[in-house]
C-alpha positions in Angstrom: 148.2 105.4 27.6 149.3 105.1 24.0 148.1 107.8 21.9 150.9 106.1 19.0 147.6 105.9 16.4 146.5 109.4 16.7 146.0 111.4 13.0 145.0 114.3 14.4 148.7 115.8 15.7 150.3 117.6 13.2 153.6 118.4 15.2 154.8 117.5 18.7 158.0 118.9 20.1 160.6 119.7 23.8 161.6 123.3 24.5 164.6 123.6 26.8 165.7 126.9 28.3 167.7 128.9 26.2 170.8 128.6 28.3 170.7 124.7 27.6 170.4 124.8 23.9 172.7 122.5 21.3 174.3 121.1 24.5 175.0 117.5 24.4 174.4 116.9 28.1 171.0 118.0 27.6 170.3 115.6 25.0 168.0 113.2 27.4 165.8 115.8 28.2 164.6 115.4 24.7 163.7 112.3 24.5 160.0 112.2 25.2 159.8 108.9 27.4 163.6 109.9 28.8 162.0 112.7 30.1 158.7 112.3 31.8 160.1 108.7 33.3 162.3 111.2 35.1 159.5 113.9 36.0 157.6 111.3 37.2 159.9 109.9 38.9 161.4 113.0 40.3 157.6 114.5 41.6 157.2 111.0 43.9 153.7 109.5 44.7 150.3 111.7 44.2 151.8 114.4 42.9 151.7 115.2 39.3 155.1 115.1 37.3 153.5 118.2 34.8 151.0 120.3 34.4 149.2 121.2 31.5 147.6 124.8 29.4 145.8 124.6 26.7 145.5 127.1 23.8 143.4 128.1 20.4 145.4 128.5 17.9 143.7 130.4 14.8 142.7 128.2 12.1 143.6 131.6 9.5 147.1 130.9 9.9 148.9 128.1 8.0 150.5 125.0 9.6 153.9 126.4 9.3 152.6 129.8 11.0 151.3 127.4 13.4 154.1 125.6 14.3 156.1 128.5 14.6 154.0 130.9 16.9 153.2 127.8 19.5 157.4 127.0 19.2 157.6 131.0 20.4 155.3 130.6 23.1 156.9 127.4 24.7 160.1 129.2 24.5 158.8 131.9 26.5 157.3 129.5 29.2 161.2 127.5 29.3 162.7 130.8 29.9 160.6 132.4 32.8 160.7 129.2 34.5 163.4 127.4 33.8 161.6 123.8 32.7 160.9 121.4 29.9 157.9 122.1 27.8 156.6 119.2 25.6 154.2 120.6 23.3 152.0 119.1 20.9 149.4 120.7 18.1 146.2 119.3 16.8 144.2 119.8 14.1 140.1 119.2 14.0 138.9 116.0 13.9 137.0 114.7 11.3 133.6 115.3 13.1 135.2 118.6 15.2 134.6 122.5 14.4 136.8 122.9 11.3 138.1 125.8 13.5 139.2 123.8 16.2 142.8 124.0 15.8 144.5 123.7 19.6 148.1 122.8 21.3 148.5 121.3 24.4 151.5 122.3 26.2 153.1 120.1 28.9 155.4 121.6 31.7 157.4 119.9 34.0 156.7 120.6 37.6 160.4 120.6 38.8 163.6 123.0 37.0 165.5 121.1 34.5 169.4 121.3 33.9 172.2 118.7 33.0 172.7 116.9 36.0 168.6 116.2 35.8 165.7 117.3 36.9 166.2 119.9 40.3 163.3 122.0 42.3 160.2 123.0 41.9 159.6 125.6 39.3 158.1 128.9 40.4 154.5 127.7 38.9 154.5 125.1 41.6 155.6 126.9 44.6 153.3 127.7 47.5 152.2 130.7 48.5 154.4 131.3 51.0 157.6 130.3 49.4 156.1 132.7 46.4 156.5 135.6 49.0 159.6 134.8 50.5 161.8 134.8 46.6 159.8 138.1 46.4 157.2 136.5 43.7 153.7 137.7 43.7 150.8 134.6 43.9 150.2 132.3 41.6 147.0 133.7 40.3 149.4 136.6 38.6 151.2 134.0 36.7 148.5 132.7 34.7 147.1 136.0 33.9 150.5 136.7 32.3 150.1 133.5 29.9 146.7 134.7 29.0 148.0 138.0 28.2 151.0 136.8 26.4 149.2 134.1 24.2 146.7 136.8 23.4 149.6 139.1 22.5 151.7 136.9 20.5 148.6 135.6 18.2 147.9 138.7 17.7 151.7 139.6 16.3 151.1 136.4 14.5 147.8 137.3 12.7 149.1 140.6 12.0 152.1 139.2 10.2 150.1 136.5 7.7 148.1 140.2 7.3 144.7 138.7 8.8 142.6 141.1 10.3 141.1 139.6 12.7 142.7 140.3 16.5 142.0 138.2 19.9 141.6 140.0 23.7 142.1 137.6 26.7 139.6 139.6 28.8 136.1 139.6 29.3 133.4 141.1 27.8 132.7 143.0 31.2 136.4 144.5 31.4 136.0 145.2 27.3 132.9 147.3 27.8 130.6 144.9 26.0 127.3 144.4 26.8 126.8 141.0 25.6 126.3 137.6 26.8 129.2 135.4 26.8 128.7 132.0 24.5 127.2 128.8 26.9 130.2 126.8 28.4 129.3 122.7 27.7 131.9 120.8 29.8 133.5 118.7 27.8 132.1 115.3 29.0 128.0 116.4 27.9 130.3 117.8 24.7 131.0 115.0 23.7 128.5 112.6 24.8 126.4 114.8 22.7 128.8 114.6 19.9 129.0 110.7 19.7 125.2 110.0 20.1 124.2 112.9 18.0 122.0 114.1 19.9 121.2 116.7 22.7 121.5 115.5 26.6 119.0 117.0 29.6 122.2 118.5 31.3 123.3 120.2 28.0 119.8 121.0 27.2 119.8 122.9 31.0 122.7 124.8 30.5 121.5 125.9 27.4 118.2 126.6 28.3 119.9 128.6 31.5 121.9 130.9 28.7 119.0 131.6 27.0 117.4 133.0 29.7 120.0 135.7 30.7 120.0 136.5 27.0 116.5 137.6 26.9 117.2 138.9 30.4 120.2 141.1 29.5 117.9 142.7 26.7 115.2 143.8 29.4 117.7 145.8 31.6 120.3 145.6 33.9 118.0 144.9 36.8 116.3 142.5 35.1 119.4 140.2 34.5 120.7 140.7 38.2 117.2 138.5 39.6 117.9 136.2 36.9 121.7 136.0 37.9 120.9 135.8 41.2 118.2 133.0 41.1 120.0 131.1 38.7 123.1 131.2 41.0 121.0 129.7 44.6 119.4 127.7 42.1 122.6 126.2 41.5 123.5 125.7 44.7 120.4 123.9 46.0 121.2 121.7 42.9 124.7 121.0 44.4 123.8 120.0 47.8 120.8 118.0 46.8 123.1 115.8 44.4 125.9 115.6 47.3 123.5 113.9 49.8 122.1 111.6 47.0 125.7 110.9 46.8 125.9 110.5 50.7 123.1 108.4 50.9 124.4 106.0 48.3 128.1 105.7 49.1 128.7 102.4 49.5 130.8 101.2 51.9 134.1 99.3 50.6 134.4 95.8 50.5 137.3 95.2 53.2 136.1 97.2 55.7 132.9 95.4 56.3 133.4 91.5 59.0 132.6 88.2 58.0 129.4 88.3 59.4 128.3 91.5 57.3 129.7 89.8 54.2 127.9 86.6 54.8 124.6 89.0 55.8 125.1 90.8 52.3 125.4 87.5 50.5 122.2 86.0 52.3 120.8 89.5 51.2 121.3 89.6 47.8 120.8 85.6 47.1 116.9 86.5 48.0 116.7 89.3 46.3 117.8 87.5 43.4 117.0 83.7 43.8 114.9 84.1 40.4 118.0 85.6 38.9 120.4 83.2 40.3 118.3 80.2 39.6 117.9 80.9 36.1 121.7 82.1 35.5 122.4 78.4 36.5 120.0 76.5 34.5 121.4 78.3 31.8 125.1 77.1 32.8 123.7 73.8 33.2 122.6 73.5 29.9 125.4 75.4 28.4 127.9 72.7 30.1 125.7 69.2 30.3 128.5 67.9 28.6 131.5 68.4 30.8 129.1 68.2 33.7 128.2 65.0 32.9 131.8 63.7 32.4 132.8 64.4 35.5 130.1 62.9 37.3 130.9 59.3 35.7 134.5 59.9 36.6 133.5 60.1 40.2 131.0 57.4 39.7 133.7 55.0 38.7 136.5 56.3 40.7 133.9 55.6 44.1 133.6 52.0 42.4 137.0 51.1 41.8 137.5 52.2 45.9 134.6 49.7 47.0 136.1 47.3 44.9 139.4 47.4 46.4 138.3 47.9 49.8 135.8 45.1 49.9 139.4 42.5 48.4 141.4 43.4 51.9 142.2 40.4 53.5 140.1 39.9 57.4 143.3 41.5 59.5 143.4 44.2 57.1 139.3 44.7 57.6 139.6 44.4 61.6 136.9 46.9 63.2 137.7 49.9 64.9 135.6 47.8 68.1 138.1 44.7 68.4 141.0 47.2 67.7 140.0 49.7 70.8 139.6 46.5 72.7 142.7 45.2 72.5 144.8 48.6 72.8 142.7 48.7 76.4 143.2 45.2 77.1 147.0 46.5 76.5 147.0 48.9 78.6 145.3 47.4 81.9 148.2 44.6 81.0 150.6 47.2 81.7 148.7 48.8 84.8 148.7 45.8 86.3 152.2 44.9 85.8 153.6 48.4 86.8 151.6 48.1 90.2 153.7 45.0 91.2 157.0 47.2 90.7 156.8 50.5 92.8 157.4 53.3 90.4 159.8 55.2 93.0 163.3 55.5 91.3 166.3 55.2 93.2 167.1 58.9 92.8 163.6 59.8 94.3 163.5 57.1 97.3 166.7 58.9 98.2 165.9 62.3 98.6 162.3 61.3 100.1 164.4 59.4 102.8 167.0 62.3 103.4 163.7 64.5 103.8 162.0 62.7 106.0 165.0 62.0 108.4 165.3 66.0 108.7 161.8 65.9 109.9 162.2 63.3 112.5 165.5 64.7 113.9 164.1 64.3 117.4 163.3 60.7 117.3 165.2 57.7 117.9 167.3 56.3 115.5 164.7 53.1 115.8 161.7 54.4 116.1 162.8 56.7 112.4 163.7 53.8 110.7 160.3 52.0 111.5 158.4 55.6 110.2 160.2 55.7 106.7 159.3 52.1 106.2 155.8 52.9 106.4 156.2 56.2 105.0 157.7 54.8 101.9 154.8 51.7 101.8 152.0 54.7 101.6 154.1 56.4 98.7 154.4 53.8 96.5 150.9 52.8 96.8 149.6 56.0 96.3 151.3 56.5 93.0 150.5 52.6 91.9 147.1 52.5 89.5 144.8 49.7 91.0 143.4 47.1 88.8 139.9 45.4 89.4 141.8 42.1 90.2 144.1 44.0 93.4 140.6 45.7 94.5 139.5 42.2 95.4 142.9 40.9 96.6 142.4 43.0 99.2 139.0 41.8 100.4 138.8 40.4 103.7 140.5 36.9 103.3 142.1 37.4 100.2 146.1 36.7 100.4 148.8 38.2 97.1 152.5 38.4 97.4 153.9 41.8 98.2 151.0 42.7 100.6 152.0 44.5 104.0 149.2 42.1 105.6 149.8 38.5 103.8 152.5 36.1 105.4 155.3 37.3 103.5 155.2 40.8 105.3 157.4 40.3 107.6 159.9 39.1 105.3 159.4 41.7 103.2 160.1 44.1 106.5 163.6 42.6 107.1 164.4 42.6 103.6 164.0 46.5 103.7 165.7 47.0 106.8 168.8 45.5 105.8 168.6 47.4 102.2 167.8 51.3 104.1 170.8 49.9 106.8 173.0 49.6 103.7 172.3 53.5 102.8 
């Protein structure tokens, strides 16, 4: 985001350790974008390259005093664990509590030094690698900031000679028997803010305060039930609004097939026909023009291709009919002609004869010969197409050259002796 138009910062500065300061091989650590490019890209994917506190800084003391207690503090938080801390005070906005004077202090996640950013600091360590470097949990850490801030404001307020003093614990652990102020998160805070005007949930929550106020004046007792009711209260509230939230989870677009898409589509077209109809008149009307336009574009585009089509000379028209009929007429043409050669290659006739002579070892030179000429005739007619004109050639009484049965048969017979004699 780019925050480069905000008036409300009055001062933004890095902290480095102690040990690193005026060092020149420390200068990229503070350059803001130098920086948290780094962090970021140090921390890798889903994890957070900083993490964030945020402190009230009184409005008695003057920007200067400011600047220089919140500089302290940072200082403190670079030493003890040994990281960058990018810090930034605001002032009130213009329709903000005049009080609300605040810094925002960023810390990076990972130990800084010259040669960039190493491990993890100590705030970001896991419970168990807390115990084995000796450290206590995490939850001890940020009481000590609470503590500290509370104990440096107070050093400041003293020195500007305000009177006023600050205590990071509660009203219980004080002794004070009051209630504390109503918490508004910060989204109903400031939706409240903007419209100027009170919400139901803030209204609730400070409806709910009210009532352990009166409560807390009746007794003890008394604002233990209203604790306690408020609290299951509270949590019937929670699991109510999680299965509304269950109940309307949608599912995500990609994981749903075709056919569920298509079934959504259908779905919501007739919920919405009305809606759809009259989103597209409007369009219509909105866009006549160009609509229009392209409609005589097609118009005359479909005329100029009749027009051309219909100028083709008669070969150039020639139906799809007399075509068809001549590629068959082609191709019984070539039938015909291939049945008058045998398809047998040379190569094949000769290993069909060398096969059929080691079957018919036992028989007589003579008697083999005469078998391979009439195994040979059955071959090639078998693999031969017939034609509707050799179907009746071979009608009783019909006579064609190359038949087994005409008058040239036996002709044909010594022909084929003398060629197999010549193998």
């Amino acid at each position: 985001m780019n925050y480069t138009d905000r008036t409300d910062v009055a001062h933004a500065e890095i902290v480095l350790p102690t040990e690193y300061a005026d060092r020149v091989d420390m200068e990229w650590a503070l350059d803001r974008s130098t920086l948290w490019n780094a962090a970021e890209h140090a921390a890798g994917n889903g994890i957070p390259p900083g993490s964030g506190i945020l402190v009230h800084v009184p409005p008695e003391l003057t920007p200067a005093q400011r600047t220089h207690l919140v500089r302290g503090f940072s200082q403190e938080l670079a030493d003890r664990y040994r990281n960058a801390v990018d810090f930034a005070i605001h002032v009130p906005r213009a329709h903000a509590d005049h009080r609300h004077h605040h810094a925002h202090l960023l810390m990076t996640t990972r130990e800084v030094g010259p040669g960039g950013l190493g491990g993890r600091a100590p705030l970001e360590l896991s419970g168990t690698e807390r115990h084995a470097r000796g450290l206590g949990p995490s939850k001890d850490d940020l009481l000590w900031m609470r503590e500290r801030w509370a104990q440096v404001t107070n050093e400041a307020l003293r020195e500007a000679g305000v009177a006023a003093r600050v205590d990071h614990r509660s009203y219980k652990d004080q002794g004070i028997d009051r209630e504390p102020q109503a918490v508004i998160p910060p989204a109903i805070l400031y939706s409240e803010r903007y419209s100027g005007k009170s919400s139901p949930a803030g209204d609730d929550i400070r409806a709910r305060h009210r009532e352990r106020v009166e409560a807390r004046l009746k007794g003890a007792e008394e604002l233990a039930r209203v604790v306690k009711r408020q609290k299951a209260e509270g949590r019937q509230l929670a699991i109510e609004s999680a299965a509304r939230k269950a109940l309307h989870k949608k599912t995500p677009q990609g994981a749903l097939t075709r056919d569920e898409l298509n079934q959504k589509r259908r779905e919501y077209r007739q919920a919405n026909a009305q809606e759809i109809n009259r989103k597209r008149r409007e369009w219509l009307r909105a866009n006549a023009e160009e609509v229009n336009r392209k409609q005589r574009e097609y118009r005359k585009r479909r005329t100029e291709q009749k027009a051309a089509t219909s100028s083709l000379s008669v070969h150039e028209q020639q139906p799809a009919e007399a075509m068809s009929r001549a590629s068959a007429s082609a191709e019984q043409k070539a039938a015909s002609l291939g049945h008058a050669s045998p398809t047998v290659s040379a190569e094949e006739s000769v290993k069909n004869w060398l096969a059929f002579r080691e079957r018919q070892k036992q028989l007589p030179a003579k008697e083999s010969l005469s078998e391979w000429l009439a195994y040979r005739e059955s071959q090639t007619q078998a693999k031969s197409p017939k034609s509707p004109t050799q179907d009746r050639a071979r009608e009783p009484g019909a006579v064609r050259t190359g038949d087994p049965d005409g008058p040239a048969a036996e002709k044909n017979s010594k022909r084929d002796r003398k060629n197999d004699a010549a193998l």
